[in-house]
C-alpha positions in Angstrom: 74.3 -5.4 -20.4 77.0 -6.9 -18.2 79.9 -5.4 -17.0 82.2 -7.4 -19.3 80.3 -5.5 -22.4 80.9 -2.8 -21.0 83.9 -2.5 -20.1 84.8 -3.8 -23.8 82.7 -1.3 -25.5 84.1 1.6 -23.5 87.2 0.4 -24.7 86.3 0.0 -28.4 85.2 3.8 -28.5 88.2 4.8 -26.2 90.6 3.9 -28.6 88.0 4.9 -31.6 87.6 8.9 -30.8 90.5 9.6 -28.4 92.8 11.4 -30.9 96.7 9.8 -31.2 98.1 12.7 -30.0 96.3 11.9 -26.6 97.6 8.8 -26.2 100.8 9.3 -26.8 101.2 8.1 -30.5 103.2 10.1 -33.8 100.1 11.8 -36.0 100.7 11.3 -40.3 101.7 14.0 -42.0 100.8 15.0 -45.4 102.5 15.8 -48.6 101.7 17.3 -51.6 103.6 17.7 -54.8 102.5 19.8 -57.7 104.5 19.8 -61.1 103.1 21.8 -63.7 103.6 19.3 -66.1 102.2 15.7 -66.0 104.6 13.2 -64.5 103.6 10.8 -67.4 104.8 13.0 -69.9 108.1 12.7 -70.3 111.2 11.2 -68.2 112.5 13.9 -67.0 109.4 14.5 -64.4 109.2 10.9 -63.7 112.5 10.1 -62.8 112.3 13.2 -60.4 109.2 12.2 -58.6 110.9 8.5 -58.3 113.8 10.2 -56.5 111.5 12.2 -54.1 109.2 9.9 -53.5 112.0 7.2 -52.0 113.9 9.9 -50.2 110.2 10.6 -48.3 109.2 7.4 -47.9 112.9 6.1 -46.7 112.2 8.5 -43.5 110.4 5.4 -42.1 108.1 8.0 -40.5 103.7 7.8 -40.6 103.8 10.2 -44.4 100.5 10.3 -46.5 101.7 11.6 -50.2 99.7 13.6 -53.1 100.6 14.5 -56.1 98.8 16.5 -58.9 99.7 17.5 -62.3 98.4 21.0 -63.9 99.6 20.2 -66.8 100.6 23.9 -67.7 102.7 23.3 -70.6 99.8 22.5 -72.7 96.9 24.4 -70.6 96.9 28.1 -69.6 94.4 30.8 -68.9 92.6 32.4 -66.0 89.2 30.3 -66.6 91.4 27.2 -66.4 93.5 28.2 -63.5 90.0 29.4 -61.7 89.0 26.0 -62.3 92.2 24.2 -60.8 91.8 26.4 -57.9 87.9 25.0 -57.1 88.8 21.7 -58.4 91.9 22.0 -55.5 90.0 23.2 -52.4 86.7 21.0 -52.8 89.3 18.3 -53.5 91.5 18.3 -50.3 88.5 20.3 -48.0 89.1 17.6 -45.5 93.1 17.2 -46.1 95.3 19.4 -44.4 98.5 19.6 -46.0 101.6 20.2 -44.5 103.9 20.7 -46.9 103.6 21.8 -50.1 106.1 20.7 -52.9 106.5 22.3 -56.0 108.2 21.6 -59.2 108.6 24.1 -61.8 108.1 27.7 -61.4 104.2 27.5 -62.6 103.5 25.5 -59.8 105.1 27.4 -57.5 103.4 31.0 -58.3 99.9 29.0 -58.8 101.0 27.3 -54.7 102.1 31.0 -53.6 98.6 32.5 -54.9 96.1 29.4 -53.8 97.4 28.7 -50.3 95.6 30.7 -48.4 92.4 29.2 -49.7 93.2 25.5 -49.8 96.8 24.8 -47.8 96.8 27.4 -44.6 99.8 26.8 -43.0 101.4 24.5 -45.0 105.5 25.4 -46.0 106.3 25.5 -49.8 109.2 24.0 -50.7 109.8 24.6 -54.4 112.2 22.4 -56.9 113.3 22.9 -60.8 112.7 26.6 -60.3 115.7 29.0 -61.8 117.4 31.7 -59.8 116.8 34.6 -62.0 112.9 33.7 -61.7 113.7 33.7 -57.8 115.0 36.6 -57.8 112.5 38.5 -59.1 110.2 37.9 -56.3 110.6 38.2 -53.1 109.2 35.1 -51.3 106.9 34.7 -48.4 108.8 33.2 -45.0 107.0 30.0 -45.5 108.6 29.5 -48.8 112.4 27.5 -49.3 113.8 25.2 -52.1 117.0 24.8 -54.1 117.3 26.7 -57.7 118.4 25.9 -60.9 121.0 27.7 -62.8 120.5 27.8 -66.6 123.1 29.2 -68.9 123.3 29.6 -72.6 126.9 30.5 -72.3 127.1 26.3 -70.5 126.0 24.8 -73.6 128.4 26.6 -75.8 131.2 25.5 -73.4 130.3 22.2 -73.8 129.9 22.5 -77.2 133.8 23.8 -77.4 134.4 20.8 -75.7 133.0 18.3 -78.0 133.8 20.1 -81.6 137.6 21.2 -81.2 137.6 24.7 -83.4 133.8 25.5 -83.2 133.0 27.8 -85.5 129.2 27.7 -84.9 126.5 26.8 -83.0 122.9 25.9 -84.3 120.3 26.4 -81.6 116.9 24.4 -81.8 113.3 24.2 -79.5 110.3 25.7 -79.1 110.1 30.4 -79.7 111.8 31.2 -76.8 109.0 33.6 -75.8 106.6 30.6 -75.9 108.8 28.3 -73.5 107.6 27.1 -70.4 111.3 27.6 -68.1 111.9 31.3 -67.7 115.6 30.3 -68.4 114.8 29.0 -72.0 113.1 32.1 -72.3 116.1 34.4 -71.2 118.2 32.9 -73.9 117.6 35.1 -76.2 119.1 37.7 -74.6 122.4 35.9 -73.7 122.8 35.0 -77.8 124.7 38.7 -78.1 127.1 38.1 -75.4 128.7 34.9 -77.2 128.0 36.2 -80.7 131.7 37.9 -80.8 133.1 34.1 -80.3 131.3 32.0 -82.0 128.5 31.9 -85.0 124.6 31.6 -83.8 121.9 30.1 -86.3 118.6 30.4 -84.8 116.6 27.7 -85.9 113.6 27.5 -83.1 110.3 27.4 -83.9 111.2 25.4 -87.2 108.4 22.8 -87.5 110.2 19.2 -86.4 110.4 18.1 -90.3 111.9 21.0 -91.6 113.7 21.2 -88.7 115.0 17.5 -88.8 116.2 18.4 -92.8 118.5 22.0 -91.6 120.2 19.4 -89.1 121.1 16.6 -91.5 122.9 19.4 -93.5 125.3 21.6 -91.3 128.6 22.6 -92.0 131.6 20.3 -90.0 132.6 23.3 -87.0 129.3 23.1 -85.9 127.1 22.1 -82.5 123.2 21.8 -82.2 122.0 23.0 -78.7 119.0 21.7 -78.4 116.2 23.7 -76.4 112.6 21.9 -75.3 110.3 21.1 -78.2 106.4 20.5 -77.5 104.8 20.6 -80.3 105.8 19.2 -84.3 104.4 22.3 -85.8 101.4 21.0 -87.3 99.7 21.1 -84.1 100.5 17.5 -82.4 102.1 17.5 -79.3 105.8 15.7 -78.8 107.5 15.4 -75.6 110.6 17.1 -75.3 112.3 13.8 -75.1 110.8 12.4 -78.4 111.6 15.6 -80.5 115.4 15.2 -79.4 115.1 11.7 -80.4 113.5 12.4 -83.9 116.7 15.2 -84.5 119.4 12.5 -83.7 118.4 10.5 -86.2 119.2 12.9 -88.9 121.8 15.3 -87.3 125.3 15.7 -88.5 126.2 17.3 -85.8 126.6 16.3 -82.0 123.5 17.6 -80.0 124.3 19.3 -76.9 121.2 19.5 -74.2 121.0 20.6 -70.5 118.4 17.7 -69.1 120.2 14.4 -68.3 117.2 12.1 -69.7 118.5 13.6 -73.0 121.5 11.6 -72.8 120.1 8.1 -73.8 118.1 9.7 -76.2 120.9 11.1 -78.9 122.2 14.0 -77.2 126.1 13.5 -76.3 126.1 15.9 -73.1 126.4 19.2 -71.5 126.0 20.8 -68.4 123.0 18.5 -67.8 119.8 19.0 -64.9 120.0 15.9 -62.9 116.1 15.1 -61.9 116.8 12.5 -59.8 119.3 15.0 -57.5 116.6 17.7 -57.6 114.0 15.5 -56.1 116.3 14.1 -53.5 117.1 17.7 -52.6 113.1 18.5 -52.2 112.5 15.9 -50.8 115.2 16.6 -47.8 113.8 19.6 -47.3 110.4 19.1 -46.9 111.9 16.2 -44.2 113.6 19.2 -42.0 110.5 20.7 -42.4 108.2 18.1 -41.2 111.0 17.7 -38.1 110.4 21.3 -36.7 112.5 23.2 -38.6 110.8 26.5 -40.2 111.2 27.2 -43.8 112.6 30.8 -43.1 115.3 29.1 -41.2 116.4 27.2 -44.8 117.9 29.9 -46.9 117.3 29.5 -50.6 120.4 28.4 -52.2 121.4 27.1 -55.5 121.3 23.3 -55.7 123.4 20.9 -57.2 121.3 19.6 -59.8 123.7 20.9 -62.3 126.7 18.9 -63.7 128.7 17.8 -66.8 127.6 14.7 -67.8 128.2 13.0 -71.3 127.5 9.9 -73.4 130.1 7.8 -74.2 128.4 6.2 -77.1 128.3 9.9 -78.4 131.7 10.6 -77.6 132.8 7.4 -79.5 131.0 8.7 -82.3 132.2 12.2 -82.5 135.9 11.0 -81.8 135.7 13.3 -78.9 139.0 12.9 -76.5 137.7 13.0 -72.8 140.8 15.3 -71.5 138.8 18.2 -73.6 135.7 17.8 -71.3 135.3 20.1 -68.2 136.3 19.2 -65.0 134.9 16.5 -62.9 132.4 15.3 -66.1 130.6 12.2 -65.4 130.6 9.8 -68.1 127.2 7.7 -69.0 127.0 4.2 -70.6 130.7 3.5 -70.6 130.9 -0.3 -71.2 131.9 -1.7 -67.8 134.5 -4.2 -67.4 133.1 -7.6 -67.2 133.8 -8.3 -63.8 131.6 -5.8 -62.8 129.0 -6.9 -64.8 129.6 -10.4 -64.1 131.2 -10.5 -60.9 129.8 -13.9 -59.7 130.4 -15.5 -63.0 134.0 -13.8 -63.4 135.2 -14.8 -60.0 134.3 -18.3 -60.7 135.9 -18.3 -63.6 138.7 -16.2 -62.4 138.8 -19.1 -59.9 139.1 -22.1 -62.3 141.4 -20.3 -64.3 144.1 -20.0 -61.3 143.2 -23.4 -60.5 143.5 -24.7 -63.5 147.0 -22.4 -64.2 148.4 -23.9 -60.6 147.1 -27.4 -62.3 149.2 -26.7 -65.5 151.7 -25.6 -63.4 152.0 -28.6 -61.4 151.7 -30.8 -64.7 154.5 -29.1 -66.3 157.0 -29.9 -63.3 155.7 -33.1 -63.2 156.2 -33.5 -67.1 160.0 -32.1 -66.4 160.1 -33.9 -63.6 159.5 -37.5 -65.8 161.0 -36.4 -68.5 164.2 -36.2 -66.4 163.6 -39.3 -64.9 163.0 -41.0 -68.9 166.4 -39.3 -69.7 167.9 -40.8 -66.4 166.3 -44.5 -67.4 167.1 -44.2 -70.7 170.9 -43.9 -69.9 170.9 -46.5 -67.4 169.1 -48.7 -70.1 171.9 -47.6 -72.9 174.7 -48.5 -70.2 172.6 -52.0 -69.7 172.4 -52.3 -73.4 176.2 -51.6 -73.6 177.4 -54.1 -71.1 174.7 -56.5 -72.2 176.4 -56.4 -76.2 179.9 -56.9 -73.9 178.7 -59.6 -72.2 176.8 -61.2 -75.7 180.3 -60.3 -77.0 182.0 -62.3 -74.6 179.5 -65.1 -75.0 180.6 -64.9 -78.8 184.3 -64.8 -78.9 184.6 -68.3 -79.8 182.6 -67.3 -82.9 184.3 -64.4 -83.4 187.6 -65.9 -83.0 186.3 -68.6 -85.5 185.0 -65.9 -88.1 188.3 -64.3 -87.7 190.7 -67.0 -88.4 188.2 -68.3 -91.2 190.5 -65.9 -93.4 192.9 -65.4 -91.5 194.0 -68.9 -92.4 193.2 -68.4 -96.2 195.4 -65.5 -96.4 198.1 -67.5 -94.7 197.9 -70.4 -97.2 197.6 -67.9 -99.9 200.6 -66.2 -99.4 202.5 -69.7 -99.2 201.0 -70.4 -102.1 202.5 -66.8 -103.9 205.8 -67.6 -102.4 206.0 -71.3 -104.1 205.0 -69.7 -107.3 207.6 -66.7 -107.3 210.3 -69.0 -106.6 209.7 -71.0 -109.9 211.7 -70.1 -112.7 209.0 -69.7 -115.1 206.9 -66.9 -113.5 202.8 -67.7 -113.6 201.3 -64.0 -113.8 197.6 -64.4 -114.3 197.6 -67.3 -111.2 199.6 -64.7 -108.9 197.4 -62.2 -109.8 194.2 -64.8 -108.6 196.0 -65.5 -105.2 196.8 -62.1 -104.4 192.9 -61.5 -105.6 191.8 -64.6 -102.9 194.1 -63.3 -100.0 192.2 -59.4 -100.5 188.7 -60.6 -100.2 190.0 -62.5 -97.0 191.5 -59.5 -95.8 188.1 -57.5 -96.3 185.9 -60.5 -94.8 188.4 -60.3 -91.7 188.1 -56.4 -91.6 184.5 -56.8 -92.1 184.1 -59.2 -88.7 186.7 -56.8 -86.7 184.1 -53.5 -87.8 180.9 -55.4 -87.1 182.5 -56.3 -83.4 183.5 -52.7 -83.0 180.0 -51.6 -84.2 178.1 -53.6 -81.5 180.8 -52.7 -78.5 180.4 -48.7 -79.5 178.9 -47.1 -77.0 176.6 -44.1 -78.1 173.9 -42.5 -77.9 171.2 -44.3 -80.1 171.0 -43.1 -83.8 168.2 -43.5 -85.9 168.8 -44.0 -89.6 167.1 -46.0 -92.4 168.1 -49.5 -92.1 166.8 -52.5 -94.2 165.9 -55.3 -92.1 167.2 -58.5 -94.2 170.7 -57.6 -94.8 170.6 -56.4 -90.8 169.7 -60.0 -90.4 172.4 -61.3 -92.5 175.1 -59.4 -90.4 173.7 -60.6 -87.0 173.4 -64.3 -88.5 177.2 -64.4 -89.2 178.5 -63.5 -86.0 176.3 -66.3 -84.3 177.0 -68.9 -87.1 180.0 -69.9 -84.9 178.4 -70.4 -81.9 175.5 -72.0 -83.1 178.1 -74.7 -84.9 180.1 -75.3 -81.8 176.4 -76.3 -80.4 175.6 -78.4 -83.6 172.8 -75.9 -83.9 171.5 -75.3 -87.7 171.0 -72.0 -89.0 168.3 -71.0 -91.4 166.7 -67.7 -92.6 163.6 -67.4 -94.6 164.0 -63.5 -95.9 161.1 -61.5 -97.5 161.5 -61.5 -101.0 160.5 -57.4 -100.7 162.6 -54.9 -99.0 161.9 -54.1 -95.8 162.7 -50.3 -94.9 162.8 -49.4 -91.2 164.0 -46.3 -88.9 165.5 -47.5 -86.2 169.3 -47.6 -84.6 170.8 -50.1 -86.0 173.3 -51.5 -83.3 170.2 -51.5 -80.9 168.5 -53.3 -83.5 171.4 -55.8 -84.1 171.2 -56.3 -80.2 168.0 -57.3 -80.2 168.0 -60.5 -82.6 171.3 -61.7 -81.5 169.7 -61.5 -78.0 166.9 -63.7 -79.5 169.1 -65.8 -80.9 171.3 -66.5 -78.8 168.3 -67.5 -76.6 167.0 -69.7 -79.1 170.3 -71.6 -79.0 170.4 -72.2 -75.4 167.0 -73.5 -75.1 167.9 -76.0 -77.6 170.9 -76.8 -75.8 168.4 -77.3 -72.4 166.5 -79.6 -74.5 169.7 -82.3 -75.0 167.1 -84.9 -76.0 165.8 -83.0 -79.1 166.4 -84.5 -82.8 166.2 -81.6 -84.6 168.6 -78.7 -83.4 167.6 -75.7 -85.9 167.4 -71.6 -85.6 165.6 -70.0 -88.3 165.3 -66.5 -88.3 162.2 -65.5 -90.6 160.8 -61.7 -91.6 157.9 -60.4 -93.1 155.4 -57.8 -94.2 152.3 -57.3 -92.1 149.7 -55.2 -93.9 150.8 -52.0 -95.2 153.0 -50.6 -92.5 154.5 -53.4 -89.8 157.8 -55.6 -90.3 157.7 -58.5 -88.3 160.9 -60.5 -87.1 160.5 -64.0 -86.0 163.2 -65.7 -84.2 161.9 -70.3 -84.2 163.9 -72.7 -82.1 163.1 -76.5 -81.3 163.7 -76.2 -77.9 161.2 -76.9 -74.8 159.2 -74.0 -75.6 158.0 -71.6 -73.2 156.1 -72.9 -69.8 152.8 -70.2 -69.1 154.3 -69.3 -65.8 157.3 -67.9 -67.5 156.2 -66.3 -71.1 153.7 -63.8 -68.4 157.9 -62.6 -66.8 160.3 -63.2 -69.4 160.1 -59.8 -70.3 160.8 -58.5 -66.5 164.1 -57.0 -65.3 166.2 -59.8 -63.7 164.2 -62.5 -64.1 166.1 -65.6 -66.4 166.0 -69.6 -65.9 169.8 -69.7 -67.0 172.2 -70.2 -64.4 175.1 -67.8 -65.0 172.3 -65.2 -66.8 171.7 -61.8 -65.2 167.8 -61.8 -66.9 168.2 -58.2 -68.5 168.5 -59.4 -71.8 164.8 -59.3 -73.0 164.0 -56.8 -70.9 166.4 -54.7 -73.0 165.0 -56.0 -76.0 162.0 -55.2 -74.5 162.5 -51.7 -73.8 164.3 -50.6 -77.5 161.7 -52.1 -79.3 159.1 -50.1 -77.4 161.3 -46.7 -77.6 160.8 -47.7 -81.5 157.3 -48.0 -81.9 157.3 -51.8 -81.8 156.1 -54.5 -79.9 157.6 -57.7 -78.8 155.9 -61.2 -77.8 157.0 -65.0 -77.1 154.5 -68.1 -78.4 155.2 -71.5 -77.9 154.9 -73.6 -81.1 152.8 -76.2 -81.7 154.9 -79.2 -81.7 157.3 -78.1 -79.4 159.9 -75.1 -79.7 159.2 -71.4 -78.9 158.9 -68.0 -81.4 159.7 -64.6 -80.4 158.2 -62.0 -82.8 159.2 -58.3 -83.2 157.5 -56.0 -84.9 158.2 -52.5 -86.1 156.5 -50.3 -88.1 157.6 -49.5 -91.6 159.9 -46.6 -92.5 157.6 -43.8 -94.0 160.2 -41.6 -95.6 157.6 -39.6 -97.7 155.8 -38.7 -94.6 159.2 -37.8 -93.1 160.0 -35.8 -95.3 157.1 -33.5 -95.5 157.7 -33.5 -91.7 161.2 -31.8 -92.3 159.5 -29.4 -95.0 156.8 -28.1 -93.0 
């Protein structure tokens, strides 16, 4: 063998036999937990041995951990404790323990009395153990652990709590003499010291059916305090936990229990045993231990396992107000907000809520912010519209100069006329009467041009009323008649036989086809060379709801340059015009619902149509109703 194998092999058995104290490394230490019942039997014990086993193993330290169950609940007897006891040693022979842990006060008298045999040396920390059982024993130095305090007297407090007035309280479980706690078994003796204050039906050892029918049936002031229940009564084992279940489904009354697994099971609360502290609380201890500290040195104490904790599913139930429970009670399945069930989710949409609030926000000023500026244009465009009738006005006074002395000049010859005919000696009555007759209806046609004038140079704010679109035709086609006879320019109209019934203003309106119109007559006057010289002014229905206005002239029609920005502000091929005029058309027909357009004609000549939707006054009306 060469020295390289050697040397390697030496170093393979070094490191193989030298013990890790030698060199220098932390030896495992070992932990075993008893519980006198099976761990699989029930919640309780689980949830306990959960909460020790992370507080161990959360030490980060070199841990090996047993657990055994004696099942004692269910198994007694010297023969089968002998056999526990030789089933124990041969088992860990070669497994020295350091600690012991033990939970329940079976275990712990079965650890006491076997240690010597199978754990020498090992410290006993004991857990779930009450402190009347502790103090009836005086405990070796190697022994520590944290009681349990059990009271009777607790549940009836509780039971106060939840049924204001309690008159009486209903207490169910296994005999007491055949429970497995010492404290379940003591509370028989405690029934005569709350007898004076409140009512006590003794209902344990009932078999669970006939015990599930006395509970469906009890009087209104009453409370079940429910004890531990192994068995059905016919001989099958239940779990505590199950048999509390089974009575909450036919109970009347609110169940009060003292073991926190309870809780999700039917029982509304108490002063209830936590599991999960009292495994923690082992658990630490047998920590110190493991550090150096001796278990004499950790006085037995009283742990805090013990709390009032309720259901709030129950609480709903039983219409119980929470300022009646004791102090500092912890409340169990309250519905949590939704942000801290969701908090991810809710601060997302938390988040595009504000943003979309700051958006809305932001949209709303900018919506004021328009709308003022709408209001703004819209009175700029009624003082545009204003000094655009003026200026059409001014455009017109030879018409309307015409149209007034029209009667102005019948009245005159009238009234010569009544003055030849009063002078004669023979006085003609009935022709009088027909010249005074001629010279009122030229009074009313002169007052009638003098209103229309007034009713286009008004300036208000637009007014929407029901106008019919033919005879507003008929009123704009007088006032232009003069003008288009000083331009030798024909007139015609071709009027829909039908009614046609818009809402609109109707000086805005009137402004509109004189505009057109007028347009129509100066385009013919561009077009000097033109034979026929004619305006005609047509309207029509369009399907169900649209009135059209269509303004024909024979001018030059419309070049394709222009009819893309006749309608833009200040732009005009006339030489004195300011080029607002169908741009104001423009914008009133729009602000009515409407639409306006120029074609050129076939032929020659232009059309401008305008259309407007129908007046529905039935819908309107129901508008108005509503």
């Amino acid at each position: 063998m060469t020295a390289i194998a050697r040397g390697f092999l030496a170093f393979v058995l070094l490191n193989h036999f030298v013990p890790l104290a030698v060199r220098g490394e932390t030896l495992p230490k070992s932990v075993l937990v008893i519980e006198e019942a099976d761990a699989n039997r029930g919640p309780y014990y689980t949830t306990m041995f959960s909460a020790l086993r992370a507080r161990l193993y959360a030490s980060n330290r070199p841990l090996s951990l047993y657990i055994e169950n004696l099942d004692l609940p269910f198994f007694e007897g010297p023969e089968y404790e002998e056999t526990l006891e030789q089933f124990l040693a041969r088992k860990y022979r070669d497994r020295p323990i350091d600690v012991v842990i033990t939970i329940g006060q079976g275990a712990l008298r079965r650890a006491i009395d076997w240690r010597s045999q199978i754990w020498s040396g090992a410290a006993i920390v004991f857990a779930d153990v009450t402190d009347d059982a502790i103090e009836a024993r005086n405990l070796p130095a190697y022994v520590t652990g944290r009681t349990i305090k059990l009271r009777l007297e607790d549940m009836v407090e509780a039971a106060h709590a939840i049924v204001p007035g309690l008159e009486q309280v209903v207490i169910v479980g296994a005999p007491f003499d055949s429970q497995a706690a010492i404290a379940f078994k003591r509370f028989a003796n405690e029934i005569p010291a709350i007898s004076p204050n409140v009512k006590v039906a003794d209902l344990t050892g009932l078999p669970i059916a006939e015990l599930s029918k006395r509970v469906s049936a009890l009087p209104e002031k009453s409370a079940i305090l429910y004890t531990p229940i192994y068995s059905d009564g016919n001989g099958a084992q239940l779990l505590p936990a199950e048999a509390v279940t089974r009575l909450a489904e036919t109970a009347n009354r609110p169940i009060i229990a003292n073991v926190e697994t309870y809780i999700d099971r039917g029982a509304v609360g108490g002063y209830m045993l936590s599991p999960a502290i009292t495994g923690d609380e082992a658990a630490g201890l047998a920590l110190q231990i493991l550090d150096g500290v001796q278990p004499s040195q950790i006085p037995v104490a009283v742990g805090n396992s013990l709390r009032p904790v309720f259901n709030w599913t129950g609480l709903q139930r039983w219409g119980v107000d929470e300022s009646s429970l004791p102090p500092g009670s912890e409340i169990r399945n309250r519905p949590s907000p939704i942000w801290r069930q969701y908090p991810a989710q809710t601060a997302i949409v938390f988040a595009v809520v504000l943003l979309q609030s700051l958006f809305i926000v932001a949209l709303l000023y900018e919506h004021r912010r328009r709308r003022r500026a709408e209001l703004e244009v819209r009175a700029r465009s009624n003082e545009l519209a204003h000094v655009n009738r003026r200026a059409t006005a001014g455009e017109l006074s030879a018409s309307i100069a015409h149209e007034v002395n029209q009667p102005l000049g019948a009245i005159l010859a009238n009234t010569e006329v009544c003055e030849m005919l009063i002078k004669k000696p023979d006085l003609d009555v009935q022709l009088i009467e027909e010249v005074l007759g001629d010279i009122k209806s030229e009074n009313y046609r002169a007052s009638e041009v003098i209103v229309r004038l007034q009713r286009l140079m008004r300036r208000a704010e637009p007014q929407k009323e029901d106008i019919e679109l033919n005879e507003l035709v008929k009123d704009v086609l007088k006032f232009v008649a003069g003008q288009a006879g000083a331009h030798e320019i024909d007139l015609g109209e071709e009027l829909s036989a039908e009614p046609l019934r818009v809402h609109a203003d109707p000086i805005q309106l009137q402004q509109v086809v004189m505009n057109l119109i007028l347009n129509a007559i100066d385009a013919i006057c561009e077009a000097a060379s033109s034979s026929v010289r004619r305006v005609v002014v047509r309207t029509r229905q369009m399907g169900s709801d649209v009135a059209e206005i269509a303004v024909f002239d024979t001018g030059p029609g419309i070049a394709a340059d222009r009819r893309m920005r006749m309608f833009e502000p200040f732009f005009t091929t006339k030489p004195q015009g300011m080029g607002m005029g169908l741009s104001i058309a423009r914008t009133i027909i729009q602000a009515h619902g409407g639409a306006i357009r120029a074609e050129s004609r076939d032929g020659g000549g232009a059309v401008f149509r305008v259309q407007l939707p129908l007046d529905d006054v039935e819908g309107r009306k129901n508008q108005r109703t509503r």
